[in-house]
N, C-alpha and C positions, 0 to 999 in steps of 0.2 A: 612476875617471876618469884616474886618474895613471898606471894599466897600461897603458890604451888608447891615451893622449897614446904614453907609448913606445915602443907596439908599434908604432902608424899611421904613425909618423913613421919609423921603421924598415920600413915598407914598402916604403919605394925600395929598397933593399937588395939587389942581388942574391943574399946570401947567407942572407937573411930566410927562420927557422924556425917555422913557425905554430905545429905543436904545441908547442914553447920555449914564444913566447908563449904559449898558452893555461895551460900548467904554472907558468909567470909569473905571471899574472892570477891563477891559483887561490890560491897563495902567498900575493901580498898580501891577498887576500879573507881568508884564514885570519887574519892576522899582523893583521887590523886588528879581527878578530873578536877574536885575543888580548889587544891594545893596549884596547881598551874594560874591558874586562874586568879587565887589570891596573892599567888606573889607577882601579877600582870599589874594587879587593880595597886598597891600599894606603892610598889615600885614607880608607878604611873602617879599616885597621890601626890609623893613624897621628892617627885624630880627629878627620878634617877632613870625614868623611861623617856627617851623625847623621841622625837624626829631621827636624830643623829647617831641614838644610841646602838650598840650593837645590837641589843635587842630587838630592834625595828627593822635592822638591816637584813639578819640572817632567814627573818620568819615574818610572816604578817604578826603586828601586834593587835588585839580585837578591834581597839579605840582608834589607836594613830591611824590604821588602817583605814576607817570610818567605815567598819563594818557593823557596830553597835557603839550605843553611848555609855557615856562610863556608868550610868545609873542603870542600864541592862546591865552591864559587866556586875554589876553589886547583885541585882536580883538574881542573876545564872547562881552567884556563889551562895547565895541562902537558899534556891531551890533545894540547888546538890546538899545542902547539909541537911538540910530538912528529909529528902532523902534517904542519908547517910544515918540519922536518926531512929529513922522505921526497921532501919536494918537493925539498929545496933537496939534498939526497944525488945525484937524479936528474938536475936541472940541473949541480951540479960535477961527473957524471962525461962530461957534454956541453961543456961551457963553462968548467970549470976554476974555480981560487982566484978569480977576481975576482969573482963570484956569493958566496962564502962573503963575504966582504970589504963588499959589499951586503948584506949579510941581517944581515950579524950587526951592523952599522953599523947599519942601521933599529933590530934588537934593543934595543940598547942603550941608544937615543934611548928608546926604549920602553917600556924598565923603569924607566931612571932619569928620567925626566919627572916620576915619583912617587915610585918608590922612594929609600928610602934609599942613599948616601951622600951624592949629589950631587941628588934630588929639584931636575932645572929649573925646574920648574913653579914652587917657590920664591925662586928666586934670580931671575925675570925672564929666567931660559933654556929656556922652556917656547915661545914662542912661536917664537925662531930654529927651536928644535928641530925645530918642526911644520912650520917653511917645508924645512928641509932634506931631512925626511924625504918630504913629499908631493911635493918639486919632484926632486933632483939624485937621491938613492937611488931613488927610486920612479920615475919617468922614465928615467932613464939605466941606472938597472938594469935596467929591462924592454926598453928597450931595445940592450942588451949580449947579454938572452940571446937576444933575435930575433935579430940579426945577427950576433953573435959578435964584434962591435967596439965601438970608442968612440972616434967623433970628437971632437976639443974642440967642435964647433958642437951636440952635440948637449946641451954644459949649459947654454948659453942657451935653448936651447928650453927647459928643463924650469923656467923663472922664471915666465912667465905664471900660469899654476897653481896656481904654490906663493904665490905674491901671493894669488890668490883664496882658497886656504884658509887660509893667516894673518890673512885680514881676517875669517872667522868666528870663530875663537879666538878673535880679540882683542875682538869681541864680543862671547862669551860672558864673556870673562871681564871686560868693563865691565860687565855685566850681574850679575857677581857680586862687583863691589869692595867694598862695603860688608862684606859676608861674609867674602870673601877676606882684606882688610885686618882685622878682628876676630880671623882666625885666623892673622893672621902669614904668610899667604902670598903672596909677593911676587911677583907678576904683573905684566905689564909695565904693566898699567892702575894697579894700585895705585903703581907708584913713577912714572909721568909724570900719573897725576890721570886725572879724567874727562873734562873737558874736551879736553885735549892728547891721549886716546886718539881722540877721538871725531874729531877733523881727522887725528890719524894714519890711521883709517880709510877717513877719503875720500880723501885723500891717496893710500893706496895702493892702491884701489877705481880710481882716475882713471889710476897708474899703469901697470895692468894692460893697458888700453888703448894707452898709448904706448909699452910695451916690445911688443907682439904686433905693434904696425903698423911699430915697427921693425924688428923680426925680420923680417916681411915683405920689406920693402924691401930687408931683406940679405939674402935669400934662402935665411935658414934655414926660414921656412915658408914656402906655397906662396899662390899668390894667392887662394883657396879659404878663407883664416883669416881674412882681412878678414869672413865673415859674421857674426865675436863683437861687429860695428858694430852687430847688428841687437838688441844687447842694452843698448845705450843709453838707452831709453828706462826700462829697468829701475834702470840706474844711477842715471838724475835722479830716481827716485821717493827707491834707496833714500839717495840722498845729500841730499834733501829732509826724508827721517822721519830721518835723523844728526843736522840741525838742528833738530830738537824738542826740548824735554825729555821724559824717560819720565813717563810718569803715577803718582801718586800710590796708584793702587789697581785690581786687573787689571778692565780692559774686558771688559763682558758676552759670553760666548764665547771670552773668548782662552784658547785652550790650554794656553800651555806660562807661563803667567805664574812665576815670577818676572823671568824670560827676557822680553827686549824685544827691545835690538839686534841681537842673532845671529837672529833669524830673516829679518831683512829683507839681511845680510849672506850669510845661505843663501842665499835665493831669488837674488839678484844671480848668487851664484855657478855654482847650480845651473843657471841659464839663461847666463851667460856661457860658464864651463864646457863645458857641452853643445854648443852651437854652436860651441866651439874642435875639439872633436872632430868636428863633422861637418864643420868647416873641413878640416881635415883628413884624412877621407875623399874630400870635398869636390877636395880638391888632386891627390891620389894619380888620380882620375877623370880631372882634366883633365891630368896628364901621360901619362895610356897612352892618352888620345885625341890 
C-alpha cells in the first residue's frame, strides 16, 4: 500500500516511469517478505521466540513449527535480498545513488529492529522505526523512482500511512506487554503502560484523519482523498473496542488469540488504507477529466 500511495501520487508527473514503479513495488514486496522473516530468525536466535511465546501461538512460526531449520530460515533471507539487490542494481542504473540511499535506509531499519547491536524493537525504537520505514522511505522512495524527483510536498504525503501502520504495531505489541516486559523488551507499550498505549492509539487513529483532510486542503492530495471519510464508521467501532478491556480467556472462534488490539487496528487500517489509495486514483480521474 505504501508503493501504490507513491507511485499514484507520482502520477501527475510528467515525467512518471511505470515500469520504475512496477520494479519498485516488486522491491518492496521482496524486502517485506525479507523484513518478516528476519525479525522470525533473530527473535528465534536471541530467545525472545519459544514455544510459549505469543508469536508461536497466534501464527505458525517457520522453525518452532518444524516446518524448516533455522539454517533454511537464514538461506530464504539471503535469497530475498539478493533478490532485492537485482532490483535495486536496475533501478540505480536508472535513477542513480538516491534509490541505494532508500533501500539500504529501509535495510537497516530492518535488520536492526531485531538484530543486534541496536535491536529497536528494544529500546522503544521499533515503532518510529516502522512509521518511518512504511511512511517517508517507502512512499517517497517509490515515488523518486516514478518520477525521478523529490519534491519536499511529497514527505507529508507519505504521514497518513505511516500513522495507520504505527497504530497496528502498537497494538500488537499492547497485545504482547506482559510477554514483552517478562522478556526485557522494551516496546513502547511496555515503557508508557497499557492504558497510555491504548489512548496513544486512538489518539493517532483520529490523527490520521486530520492530517489527510489537511493535506487536502493544501493541495498536496487531491479532493478524491476525502473518500478515507467513508471509513469512519470503522474508526468508531475500532475506537469503541480501545475502550474495552481485553478479555480474560480467548472468545469462542477467535483466531488469532493471544492477539486482541491489532486486529481491530488492522481492519481500521486496512479499510482506511485502501480507500486513501482509491482516493487517489480517485483524484488523478478527476484531474485529466
Amino acid at each position: 500500500t505504501s508503493g501504490l500511495i507513491g507511485g499514484f501520487v507520482a502520477g501527475g508527473s510528467a515525467h512518471a516511469n511505470w515500469w520504475y514503479f512496477v520494479l519498485a513495488l516488486a522491491g518492496l514486496l521482496v524486502a517485506h517478505a525479507s523484513n518478516n522473516l528476519i525479525n522470525d530468525y533473530f527473535d528465534l536466535t536471541s530467545g525472545v521466540d519459544t514455544s510459549t511465546a505469543p508469536r508461536a501461538l497466534y501464527a505458525p512460526h517457520p522453525v518452532l513449527s518444524g516446518w524448516i531449520e533455522k539454517s533454511d530460515l537464514r538461506r530464504a533471507i539471503i535469497i530475498l535480498n539478493l533478490a532485492d539487490a537485482s532490483i535495486l542494481g536496475l533501478l540505480f542504473a536508472v535513477r542513480g545513488w538516491p534509490v541505494v540511499a532508500f533501500a539500504l535506509a529501509g535495510l537497516l531499519v530492518s535488520v536492526f529492529y531485531v538484530a543486534p547491536p541496536l535491536r529497536l524493537k528494544h529500546r522503544g525504537l521499533g515503532e518510529p522505526g516502522v512509521f518511518i520505514v512504511w511512511g517517508p522511505l517507502m512512499v517517497c522512495g517509490t515515488y523518486y523512482v516514478t518520477a525521478g524527483a523529490l519534491p519536499m510536498w511529497v514527505w507529508a504525503a507519505s504521514l497518513p500511512y505511516a500513522i495507520l501502520v504505527t497504530t497496528v504495531l502498537i497494538g500488537k505489541h499492547i497485545d504482547k506487554l506482559p510477554y514483552d516486559s517478562g522478556q526485557h523488551v522494551r516496546t513502547l507499550p511496555v515503557i508508557l503502560g497499557e492504558r497510555a498505549s491504548l489512548r496513544l492509539n486512538q489518539g493517532l487513529m483520529i490523527l490520521f484523519y486530520a492530517v489527510t483532510v489537511g493535506l487536502v486542503l493544501a493541495g498536496v492530495y487531491g479532493i478524491g482523498v476525502l473518500l478515507v471519510l467513508a471509513a469512519l464508521p470503522v474508526l468508531w467501532r475500532t475506537l469503541a473496542f480501545y475502550s474495552k478491556p481485553k478479555p480474560d480467556r480467548q472468545p469462542p472462534g477467535y483466531p488469532v488469540w493471544p492477539l486482541w488490539y491489532v486486529g481491530s487496528a488492522f481492519i481500521h487500517t486496512r479499510r482506511a488504507g485502501g480507500l486513501l489509495v482509491m482516493g487517489l486514483i480517485l483524484s488523478r480521474a478527476i484531474a485529466i477529466i
